[in-house]
C-alpha positions, 0 to 999 in steps of 0.5 A, spaced: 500 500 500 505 505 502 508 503 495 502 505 490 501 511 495 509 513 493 508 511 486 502 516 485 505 522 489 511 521 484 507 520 478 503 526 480 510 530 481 513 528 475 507 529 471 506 537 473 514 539 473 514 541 466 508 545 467 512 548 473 519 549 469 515 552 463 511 558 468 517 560 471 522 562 466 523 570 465 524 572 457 531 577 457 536 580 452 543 580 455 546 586 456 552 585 460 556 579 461 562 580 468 564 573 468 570 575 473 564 577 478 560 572 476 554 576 474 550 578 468 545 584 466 539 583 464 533 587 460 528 582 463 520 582 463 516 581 469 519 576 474 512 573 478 516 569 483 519 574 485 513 580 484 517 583 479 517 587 475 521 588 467 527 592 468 534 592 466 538 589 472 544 586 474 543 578 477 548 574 481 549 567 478 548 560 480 554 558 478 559 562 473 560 556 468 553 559 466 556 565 463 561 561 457 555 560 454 552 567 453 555 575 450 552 581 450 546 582 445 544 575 447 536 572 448 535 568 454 530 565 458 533 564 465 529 562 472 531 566 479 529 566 485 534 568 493 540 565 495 542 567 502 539 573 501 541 576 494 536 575 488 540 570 483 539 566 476 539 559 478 537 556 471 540 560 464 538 558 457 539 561 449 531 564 449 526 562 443 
């Protein structure tokens, strides 16, 4: 009994996370890229996780091997969230 219970919470998760992966990535064009500071700016569109709205900012990220696959005039999609307090991308991908 308890492993039909795990097994239905697990298919219930993995059926819903593509639909959860796709609401929470941000549209953006790279305006600059700091590798030696392992930071981005970004002219994003609204951030609703975060209640934020579109502007041009400076975001920390995750992990700085994101920034070898981006350059300035680029467009992205990317996730954020807050990581010991500062706002930082945690996911970051070519945009469509």
């Amino acid at each position: 009994m308890f492993r039909k219970i795990v097994a239905s919470m697990l298919t219930a998760i993995a059926l819903s996370a593509p639909a959860w992966a796709e609401g929470g990535m941000v549209k953006a064009e790279v305006i600059k890229v700091d590798k030696s500071a392992g930071k981005v700016t970004l002219k994003h569109g609204p951030i609703k996780s975060l209640d934020m709205d579109a502007m041009t900012m400076v975001f920390r990220v995750a992990d700085p091997a994101m920034l070898d696959t981006v350059k300035a005039g680029d467009r992205v999609e990317f996730e954020a969230g807050r990581v010991n307090g500062a706002i930082t991308i945690t996911r970051l991908g070519k945009g469509r």
